[in-house]
C-alpha positions in Angstrom: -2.6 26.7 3.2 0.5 27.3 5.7 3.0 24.7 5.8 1.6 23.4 9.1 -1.4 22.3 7.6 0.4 20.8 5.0 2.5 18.5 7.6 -0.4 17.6 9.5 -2.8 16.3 6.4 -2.6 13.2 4.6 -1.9 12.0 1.3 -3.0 8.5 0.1 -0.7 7.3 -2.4 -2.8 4.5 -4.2 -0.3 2.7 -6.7 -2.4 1.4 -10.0 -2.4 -0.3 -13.5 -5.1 -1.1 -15.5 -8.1 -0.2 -12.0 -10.8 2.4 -14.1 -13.4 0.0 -13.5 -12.5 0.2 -9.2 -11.0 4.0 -9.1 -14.1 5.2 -8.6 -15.6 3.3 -5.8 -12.4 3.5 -4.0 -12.0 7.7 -4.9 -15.5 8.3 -3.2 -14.9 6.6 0.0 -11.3 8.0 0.8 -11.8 11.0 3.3 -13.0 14.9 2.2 -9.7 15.8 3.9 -7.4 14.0 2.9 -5.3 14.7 -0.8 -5.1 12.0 -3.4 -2.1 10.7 -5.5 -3.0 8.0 -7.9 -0.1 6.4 -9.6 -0.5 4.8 -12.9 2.2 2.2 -14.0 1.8 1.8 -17.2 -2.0 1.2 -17.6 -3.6 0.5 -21.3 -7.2 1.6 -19.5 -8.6 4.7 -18.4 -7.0 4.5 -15.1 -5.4 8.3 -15.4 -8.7 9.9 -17.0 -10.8 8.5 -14.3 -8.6 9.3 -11.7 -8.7 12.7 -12.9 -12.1 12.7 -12.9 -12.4 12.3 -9.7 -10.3 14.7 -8.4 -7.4 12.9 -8.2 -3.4 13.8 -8.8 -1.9 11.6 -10.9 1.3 10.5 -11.5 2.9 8.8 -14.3 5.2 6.1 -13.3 6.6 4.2 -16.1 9.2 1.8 -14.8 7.3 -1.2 -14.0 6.6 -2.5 -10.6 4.3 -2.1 -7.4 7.6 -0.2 -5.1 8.3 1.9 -8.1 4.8 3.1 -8.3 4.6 3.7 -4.2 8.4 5.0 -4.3 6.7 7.6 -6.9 3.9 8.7 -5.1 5.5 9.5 -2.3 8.2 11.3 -3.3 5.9 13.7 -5.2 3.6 14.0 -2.1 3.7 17.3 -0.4 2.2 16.4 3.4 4.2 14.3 6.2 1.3 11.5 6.9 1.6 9.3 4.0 -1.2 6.0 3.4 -1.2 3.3 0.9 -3.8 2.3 -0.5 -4.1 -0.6 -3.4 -6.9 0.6 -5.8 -8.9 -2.8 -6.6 -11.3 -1.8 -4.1 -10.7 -4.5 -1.9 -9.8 -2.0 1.3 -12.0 0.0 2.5 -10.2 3.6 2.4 -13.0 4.6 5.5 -11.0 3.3 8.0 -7.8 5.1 7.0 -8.7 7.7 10.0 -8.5 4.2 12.4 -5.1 3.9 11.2 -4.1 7.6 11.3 -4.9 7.8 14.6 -2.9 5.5 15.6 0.5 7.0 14.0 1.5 8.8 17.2 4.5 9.6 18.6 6.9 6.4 19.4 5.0 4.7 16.5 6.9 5.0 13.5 4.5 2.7 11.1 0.6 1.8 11.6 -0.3 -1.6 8.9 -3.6 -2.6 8.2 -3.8 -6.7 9.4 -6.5 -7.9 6.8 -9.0 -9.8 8.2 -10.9 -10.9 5.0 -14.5 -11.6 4.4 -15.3 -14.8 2.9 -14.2 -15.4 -0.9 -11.8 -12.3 -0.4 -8.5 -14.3 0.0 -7.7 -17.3 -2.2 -6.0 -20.0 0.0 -2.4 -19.5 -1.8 -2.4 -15.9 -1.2 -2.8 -16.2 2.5 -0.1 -18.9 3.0 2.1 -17.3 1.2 1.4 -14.0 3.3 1.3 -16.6 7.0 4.9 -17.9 5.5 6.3 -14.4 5.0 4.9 -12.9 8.1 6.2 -15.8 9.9 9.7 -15.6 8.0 9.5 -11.6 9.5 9.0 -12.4 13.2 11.6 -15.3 13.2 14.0 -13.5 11.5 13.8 -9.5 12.6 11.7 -10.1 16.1 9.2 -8.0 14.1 5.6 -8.5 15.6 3.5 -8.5 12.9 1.4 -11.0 11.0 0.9 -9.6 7.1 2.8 -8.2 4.4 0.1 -5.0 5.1 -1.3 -3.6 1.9 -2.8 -0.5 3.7 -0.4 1.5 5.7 0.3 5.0 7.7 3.4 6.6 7.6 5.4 9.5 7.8 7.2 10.2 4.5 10.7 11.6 5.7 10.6 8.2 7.6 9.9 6.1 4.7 12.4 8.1 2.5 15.2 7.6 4.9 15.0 4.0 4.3 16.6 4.6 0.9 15.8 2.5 -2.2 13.5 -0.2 -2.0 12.0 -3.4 -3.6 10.7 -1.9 -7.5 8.4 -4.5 -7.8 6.2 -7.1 -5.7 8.6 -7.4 -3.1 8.3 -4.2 -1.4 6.0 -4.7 1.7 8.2 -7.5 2.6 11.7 -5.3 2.0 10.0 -2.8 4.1 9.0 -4.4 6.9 12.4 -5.8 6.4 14.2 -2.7 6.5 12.1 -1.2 8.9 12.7 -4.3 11.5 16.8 -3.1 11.3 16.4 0.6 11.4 14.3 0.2 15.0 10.8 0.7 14.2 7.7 0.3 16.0 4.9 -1.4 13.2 1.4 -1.2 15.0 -1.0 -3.7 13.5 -4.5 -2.2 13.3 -7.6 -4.8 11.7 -8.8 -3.6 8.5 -11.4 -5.4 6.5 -10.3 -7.3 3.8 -13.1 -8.0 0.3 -13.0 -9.7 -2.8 -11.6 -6.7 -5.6 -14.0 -5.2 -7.0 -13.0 -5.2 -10.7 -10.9 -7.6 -13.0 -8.4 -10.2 -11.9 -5.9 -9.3 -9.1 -2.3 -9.9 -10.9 -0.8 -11.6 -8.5 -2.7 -14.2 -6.9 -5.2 -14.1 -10.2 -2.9 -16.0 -12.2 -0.3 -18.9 -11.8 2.0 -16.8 -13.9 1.2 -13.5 -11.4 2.3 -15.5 -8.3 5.4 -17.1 -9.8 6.7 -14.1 -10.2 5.4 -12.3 -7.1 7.2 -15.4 -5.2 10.4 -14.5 -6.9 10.5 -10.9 -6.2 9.8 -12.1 -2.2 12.8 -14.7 -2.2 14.7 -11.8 -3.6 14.1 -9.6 -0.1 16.8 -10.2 2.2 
């Protein structure tokens, strides 16, 4: 493969712990063509075995935290179109080409706006997501209206941001960051469902979003 192919294909970086029970359904529906990089942050499951099951790279990510795990993936991805995906099964990695197509030039950042099927999003979770989003577009002039679990992006863009949120806080610190540097964030509708496995550990516990609220008042 010559290095133009290389810049020109996609790698979805899909940031785990403790998802073998989901992995799978979410593996099978992600592209033929596009490469796979699952990163497992310090699962006690099968998350790695299944991911290399299916195919799958996998990278072993052991400081804890949702922006180390994507900060890993994509700094051991070798192609310049870069998604995220979460691995609960609750996106539907199908409409990653919608989302690719979109990454043009002039657009430096394409997010998936969920629009959730019923039972998908408890109430808390999607205040807390109206607040932040809100907080984005007072603050930064940013147009966009969630924290965007799913996203395109180039990865020497995303790299040039520099260090990150390690932990729940990173969508927010990158929309953040990529309000300052002068991006333009495209919102593209993606459908949002109810995970498909296990309890989500944020909004599936008071404990989860007490501490998902901290790392978000930590963003500035």
């Amino acid at each position: 493969m010559s290095i133009d192919d290389d810049i020109q294909r996609v790698t979805v970086v899909i940031p785990c712990r403790n998802e073998a029970g989901a992995l799978p359904g979410v593996l099978a529906a992600i592209p033929a063509e596009y490469a796979v990089i699952v990163v497992d942050n310090g699962s006690t499951d099968r998350t790695s075995a299944v991911a290399r099951q299916s195919g799958a790279r996998v990278v072993e990510e052991h400081r804890p935290g949702y922006g180390s795990a994507v900060q890993a993936g994509v700094e051991a991805a070798k192609t310049e179109l870069i998604a995220v995906l979460d691995g609960d099964g609750s996106m539907d990695p199908a409409q990653l080409p919608d989302l690719v197509e979109i990454l043009v030039p002039g657009v430096t950042m394409v997010a998936g706006r969920r629009r959730p099927v019923p039972g998908a999003w408890p109430w808390h979770a999607r205040l807390g997501n109206w607040l932040l989003a809100s907080w984005l577009r007072r603050r930064y002039g940013l147009a966009v209206h969630d924290l965007a679990a799913m996203r395109v992006i180039r990865r020497t863009e995303l790299l040039a941001l520099g260090p990150l949120h390690p932990r729940s806080g990173y969508p927010l610190a990158l929309l953040a960051r990529a309000a300052t540097s002068g991006w333009q964030v495209v919102e593209h509708d993606v459908t949002y469902h109810p995970r498909s496995h296990g309890v989500s550990k944020v909004s599936g516990s008071v404990r989860g979003t007490i501490g998902a609220a901290r790392d978000f008042w930590s963003v500035r």
